[in-house]
C-alpha positions as CSV (number, residue, x, y, z in Angstrom):
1,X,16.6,7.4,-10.0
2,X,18.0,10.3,-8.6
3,X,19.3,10.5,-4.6
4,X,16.6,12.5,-3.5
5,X,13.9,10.1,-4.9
6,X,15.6,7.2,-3.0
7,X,15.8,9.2,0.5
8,X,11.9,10.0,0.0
9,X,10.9,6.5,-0.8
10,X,13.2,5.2,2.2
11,X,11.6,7.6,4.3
12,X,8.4,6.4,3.1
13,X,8.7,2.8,3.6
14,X,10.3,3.5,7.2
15,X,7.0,5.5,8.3
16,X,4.6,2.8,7.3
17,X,5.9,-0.2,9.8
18,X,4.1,2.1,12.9
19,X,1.2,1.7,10.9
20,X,1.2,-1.8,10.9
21,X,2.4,-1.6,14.7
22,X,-0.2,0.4,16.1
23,X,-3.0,-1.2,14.3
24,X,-2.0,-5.0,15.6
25,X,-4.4,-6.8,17.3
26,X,-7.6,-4.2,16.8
27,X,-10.5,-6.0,16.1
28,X,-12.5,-5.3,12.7
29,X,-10.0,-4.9,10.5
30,X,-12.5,-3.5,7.4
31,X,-13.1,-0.5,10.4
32,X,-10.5,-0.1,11.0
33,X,-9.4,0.4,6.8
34,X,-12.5,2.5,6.9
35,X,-11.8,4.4,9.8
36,X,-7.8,5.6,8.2
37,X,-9.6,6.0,5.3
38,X,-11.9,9.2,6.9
39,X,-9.1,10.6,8.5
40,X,-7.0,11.1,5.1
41,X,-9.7,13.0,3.8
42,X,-9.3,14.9,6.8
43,X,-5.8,15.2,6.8
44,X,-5.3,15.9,3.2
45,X,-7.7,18.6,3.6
46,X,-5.9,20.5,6.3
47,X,-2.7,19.7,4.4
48,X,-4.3,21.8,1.3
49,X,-5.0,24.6,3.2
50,X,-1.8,24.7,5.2
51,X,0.2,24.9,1.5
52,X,-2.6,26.6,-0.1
53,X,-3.4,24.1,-2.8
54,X,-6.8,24.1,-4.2
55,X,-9.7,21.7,-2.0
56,X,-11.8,21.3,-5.3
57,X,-10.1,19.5,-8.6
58,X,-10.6,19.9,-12.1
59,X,-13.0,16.8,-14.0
60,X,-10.2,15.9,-16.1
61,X,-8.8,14.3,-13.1
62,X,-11.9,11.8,-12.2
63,X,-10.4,9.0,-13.8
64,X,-7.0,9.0,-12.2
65,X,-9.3,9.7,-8.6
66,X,-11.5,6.5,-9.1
67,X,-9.0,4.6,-11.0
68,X,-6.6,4.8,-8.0
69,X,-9.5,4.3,-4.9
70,X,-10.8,1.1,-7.0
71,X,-7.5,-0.3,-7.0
72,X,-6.9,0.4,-3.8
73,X,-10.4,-0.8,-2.5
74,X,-9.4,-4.1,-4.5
75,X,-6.3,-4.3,-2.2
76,X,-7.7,-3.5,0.6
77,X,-10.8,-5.8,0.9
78,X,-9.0,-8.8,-1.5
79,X,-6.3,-8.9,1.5
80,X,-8.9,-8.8,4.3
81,X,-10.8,-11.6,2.7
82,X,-7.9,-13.6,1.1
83,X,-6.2,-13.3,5.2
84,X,-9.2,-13.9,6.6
85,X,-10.2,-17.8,3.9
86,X,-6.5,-18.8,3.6
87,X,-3.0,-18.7,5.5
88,X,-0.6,-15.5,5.8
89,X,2.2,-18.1,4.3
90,X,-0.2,-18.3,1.4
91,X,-1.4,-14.8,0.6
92,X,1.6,-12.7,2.1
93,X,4.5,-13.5,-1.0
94,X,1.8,-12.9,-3.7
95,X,-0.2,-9.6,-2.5
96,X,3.5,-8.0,-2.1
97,X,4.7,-9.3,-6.0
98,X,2.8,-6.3,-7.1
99,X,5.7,-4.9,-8.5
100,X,5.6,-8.3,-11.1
101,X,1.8,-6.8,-11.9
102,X,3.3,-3.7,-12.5
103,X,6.1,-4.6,-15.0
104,X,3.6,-6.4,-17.1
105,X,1.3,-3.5,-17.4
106,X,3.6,-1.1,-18.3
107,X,5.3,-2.9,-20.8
108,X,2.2,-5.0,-22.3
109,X,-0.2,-1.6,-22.2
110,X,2.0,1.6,-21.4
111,X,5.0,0.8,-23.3
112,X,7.3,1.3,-20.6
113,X,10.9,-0.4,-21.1
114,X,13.0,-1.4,-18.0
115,X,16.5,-2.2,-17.5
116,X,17.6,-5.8,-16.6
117,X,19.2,-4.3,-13.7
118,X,16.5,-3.5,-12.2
119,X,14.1,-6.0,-13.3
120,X,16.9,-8.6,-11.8
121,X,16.3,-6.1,-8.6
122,X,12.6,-6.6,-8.9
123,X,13.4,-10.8,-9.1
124,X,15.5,-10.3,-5.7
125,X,13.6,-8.4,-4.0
126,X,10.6,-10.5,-4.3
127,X,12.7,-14.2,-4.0
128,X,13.4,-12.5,-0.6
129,X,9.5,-11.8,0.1
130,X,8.8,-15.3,-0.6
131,X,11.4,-16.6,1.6
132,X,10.3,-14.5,4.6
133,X,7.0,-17.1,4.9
134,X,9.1,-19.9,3.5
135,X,9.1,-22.7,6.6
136,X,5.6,-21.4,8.3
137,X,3.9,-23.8,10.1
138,X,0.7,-23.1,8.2
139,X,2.2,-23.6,4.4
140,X,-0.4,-24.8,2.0
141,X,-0.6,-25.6,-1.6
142,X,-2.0,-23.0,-3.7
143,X,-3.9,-25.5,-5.5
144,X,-6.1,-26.7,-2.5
145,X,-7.2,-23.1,-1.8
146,X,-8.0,-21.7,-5.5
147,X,-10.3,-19.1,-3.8
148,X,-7.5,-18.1,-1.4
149,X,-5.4,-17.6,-4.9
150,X,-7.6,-15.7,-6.7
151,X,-8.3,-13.4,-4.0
152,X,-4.6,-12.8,-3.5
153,X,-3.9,-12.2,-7.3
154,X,-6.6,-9.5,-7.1
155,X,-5.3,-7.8,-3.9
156,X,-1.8,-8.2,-6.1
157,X,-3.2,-6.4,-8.9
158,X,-5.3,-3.9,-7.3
159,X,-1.8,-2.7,-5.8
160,X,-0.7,-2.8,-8.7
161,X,-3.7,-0.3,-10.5
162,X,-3.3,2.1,-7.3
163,X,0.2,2.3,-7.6
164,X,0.0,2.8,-11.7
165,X,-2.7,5.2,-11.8
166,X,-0.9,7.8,-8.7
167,X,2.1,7.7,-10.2
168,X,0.7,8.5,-14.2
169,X,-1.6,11.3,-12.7
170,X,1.3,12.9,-10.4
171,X,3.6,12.8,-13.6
172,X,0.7,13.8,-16.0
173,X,-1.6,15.8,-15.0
174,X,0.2,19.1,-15.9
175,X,-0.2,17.9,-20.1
176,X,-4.4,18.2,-19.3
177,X,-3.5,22.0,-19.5
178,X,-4.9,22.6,-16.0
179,X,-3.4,23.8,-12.8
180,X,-0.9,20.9,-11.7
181,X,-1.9,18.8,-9.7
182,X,-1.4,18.7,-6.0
183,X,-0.7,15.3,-3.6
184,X,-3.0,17.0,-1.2
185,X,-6.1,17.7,-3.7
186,X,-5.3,14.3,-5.4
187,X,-5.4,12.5,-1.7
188,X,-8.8,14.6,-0.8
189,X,-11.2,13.1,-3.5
190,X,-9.5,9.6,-3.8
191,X,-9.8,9.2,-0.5
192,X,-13.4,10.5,-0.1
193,X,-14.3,8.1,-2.7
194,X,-12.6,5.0,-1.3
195,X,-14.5,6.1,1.9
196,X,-17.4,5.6,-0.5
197,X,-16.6,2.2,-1.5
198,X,-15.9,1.0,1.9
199,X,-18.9,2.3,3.8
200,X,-20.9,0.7,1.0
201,X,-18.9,-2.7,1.4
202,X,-19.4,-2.3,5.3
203,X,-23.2,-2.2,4.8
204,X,-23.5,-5.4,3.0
205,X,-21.0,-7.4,5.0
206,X,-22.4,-6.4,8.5
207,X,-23.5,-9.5,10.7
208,X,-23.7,-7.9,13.8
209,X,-26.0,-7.1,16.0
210,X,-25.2,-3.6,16.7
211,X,-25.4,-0.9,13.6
212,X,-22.4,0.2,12.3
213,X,-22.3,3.4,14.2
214,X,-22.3,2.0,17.1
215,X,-19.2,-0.4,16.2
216,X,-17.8,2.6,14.1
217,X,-17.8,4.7,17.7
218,X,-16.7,2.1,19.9
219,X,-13.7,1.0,18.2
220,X,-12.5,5.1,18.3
221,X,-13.5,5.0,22.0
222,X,-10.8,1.9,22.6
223,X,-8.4,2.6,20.3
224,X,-8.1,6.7,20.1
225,X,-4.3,7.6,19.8
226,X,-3.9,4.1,17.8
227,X,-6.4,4.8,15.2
228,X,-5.0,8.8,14.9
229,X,-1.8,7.6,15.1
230,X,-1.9,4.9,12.1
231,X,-3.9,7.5,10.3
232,X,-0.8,10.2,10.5
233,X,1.5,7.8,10.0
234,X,0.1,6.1,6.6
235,X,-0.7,9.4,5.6
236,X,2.9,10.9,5.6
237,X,4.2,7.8,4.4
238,X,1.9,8.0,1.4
239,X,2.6,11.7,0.7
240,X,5.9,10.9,0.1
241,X,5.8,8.2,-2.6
242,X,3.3,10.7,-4.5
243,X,6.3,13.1,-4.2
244,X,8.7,10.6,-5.3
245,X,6.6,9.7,-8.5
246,X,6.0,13.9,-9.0
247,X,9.5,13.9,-9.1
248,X,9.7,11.0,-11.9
249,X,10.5,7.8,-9.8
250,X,10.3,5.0,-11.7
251,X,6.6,3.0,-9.7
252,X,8.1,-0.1,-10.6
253,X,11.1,0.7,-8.6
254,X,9.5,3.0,-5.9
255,X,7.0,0.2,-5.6
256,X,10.1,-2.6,-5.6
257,X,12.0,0.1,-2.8
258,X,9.1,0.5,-0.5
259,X,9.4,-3.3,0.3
260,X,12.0,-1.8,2.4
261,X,9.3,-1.6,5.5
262,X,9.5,-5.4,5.6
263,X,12.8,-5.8,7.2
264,X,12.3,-3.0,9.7
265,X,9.1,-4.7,10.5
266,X,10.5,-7.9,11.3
267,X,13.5,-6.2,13.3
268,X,10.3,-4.3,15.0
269,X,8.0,-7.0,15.6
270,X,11.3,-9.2,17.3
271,X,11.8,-5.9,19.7
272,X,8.8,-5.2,20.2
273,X,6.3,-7.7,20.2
274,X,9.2,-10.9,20.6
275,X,7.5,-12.7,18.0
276,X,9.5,-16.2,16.7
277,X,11.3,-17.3,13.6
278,X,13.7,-14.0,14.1
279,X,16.7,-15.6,12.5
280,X,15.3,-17.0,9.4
281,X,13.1,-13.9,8.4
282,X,15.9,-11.8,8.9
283,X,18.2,-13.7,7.0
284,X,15.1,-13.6,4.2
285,X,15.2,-9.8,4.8
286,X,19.0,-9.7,3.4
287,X,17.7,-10.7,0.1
288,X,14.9,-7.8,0.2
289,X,18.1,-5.3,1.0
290,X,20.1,-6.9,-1.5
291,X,17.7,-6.5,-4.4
292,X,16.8,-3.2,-3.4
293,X,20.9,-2.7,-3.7
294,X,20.7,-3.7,-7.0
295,X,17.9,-1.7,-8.1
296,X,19.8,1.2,-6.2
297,X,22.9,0.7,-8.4
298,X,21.0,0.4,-11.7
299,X,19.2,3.6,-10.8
């Protein structure tokens, strides 16, 4: 991994902790997923224009578009619901192993090899993602809450097909024999069919009174400069990691590095929002940066 791909991804993960930041304590949290959602289509679209990449894309690309907004829905909506039956010390640890999902994959289907460097990187980092919830007040079995698991396994994986799929079609695209592939046009169409997917999703889950509309409007009329803000954020963030897998970053590493927002998180939330249990999650954040050392040094 060269030094440019690990500056990018760095980058990347240090955007995405104002994401989380800003969108603390809204209510709805499937709106507010739905809302971000709308804006990147947005955004990506004004990107395109600004660097002249095309707003239409080529068929041959549909399956990387719906591969990567199904996975991501399956994130999306298995950690909603998985957060929403069972307990954050529960769900957190497994919905970030995706990298574990993603080692499998590509070496059971894709024939990827990987160093034990950095799979010993991969084993760090994660130890350290376990620990951070390790001692919670609100620890359960995983056996009592089965539901709880499988939901977190599928939010697990479905990072784990999102992450695949963007990094195969930013690396492949150009062997389809069309015009390559650009973050921007990629980011468009995903995104207008995740938008899809959750409106959908939003329509058969509502239990309130009011229409959707009317919640849709009112939570844009609170929460303004949050909502924009989050949007512009994730979006950068994401833009980068598509640059750093254009530029042939290993997604089991870049997907290992980005866990790199969870220690500036921590520091953030302490600063920020003086939220308890500083000491031990930080000291559960030094195995995070040690692994990602690791993977660092076996590039």
């Amino acid at each position: 991994m060269t030094v440019e791909i690990l500056i990018i991804v760095f980058l990347s993960a240090s955007l995405h902790p104002f994401r989380d930041l800003l969108l603390k304590g809204l209510y709805s949290p499937d709106l507010c997923y739905f809302s971000i959602s709308l804006m990147w289509v947005v955004f990506a679209i004004q990107h395109a224009l600004v660097v002249g990449a095309p707003l239409m894309i080529s068929l041959d690309y549909l399956p990387f578009i719906f591969g990567s907004a199904i996975g991501l829905f399956i994130y999306y909506y298995g950690t909603l619901l998985a957060l929403k039956k069972g307990d954050l010390s529960v769900c957190y640890p497994i919905i970030r192993s995706s990298p574990v999902f993603i080692v499998f994959v590509g070496w059971a289907v894709l024939d990827h090899s990987y160093s034990w460097i950095l799979l010993l990187g991969i084993a760090v980092v994660l130890t350290g993602v376990f620990l951070i919830q390790r001692g919670s007040a609100a620890q359960v079995k995983l056996v009592t809450q089965p539901v709880v698991l499988a939901l977190a396994l599928a939010a697990m994986a479905g990072a784990g097909i999102y992450s695949l799929v963007d990094s195969i079609a930013m690396q492949r695209t150009a062997s389809l024999g069309t015009q390559p592939l650009h973050a921007s046009t990629f980011l468009i169409w995903v995104y207008v069919a995740l938008s899809v997917f959750f409106w959908l999703a939003l329509l058969m889950t509502n239990r309130s009174l009011f229409p959707l509309s009317k919640q849709f409007g009112g939570l844009w009329k609170r929460h303004p400069w949050r909502l924009l803000g989050a949007s512009a954020m994730s979006y950068a963030s994401y833009v980068l990691i598509l640059t750093a897998y254009e530029k042939g970053g290993n997604v089991a590493a870049v997907t290992s590095l980005r866990l790199w927002s969870i220690p500036l998180t921590i520091i953030m939330s302490s600063l920020l929002l003086k939220e308890d249990g500083f000491g031990r999650r930080l000291a559960a954040s030094g195995v995070i940066v040690a692994g990602i050392m690791v993977i660092v040094w076996g590039g």
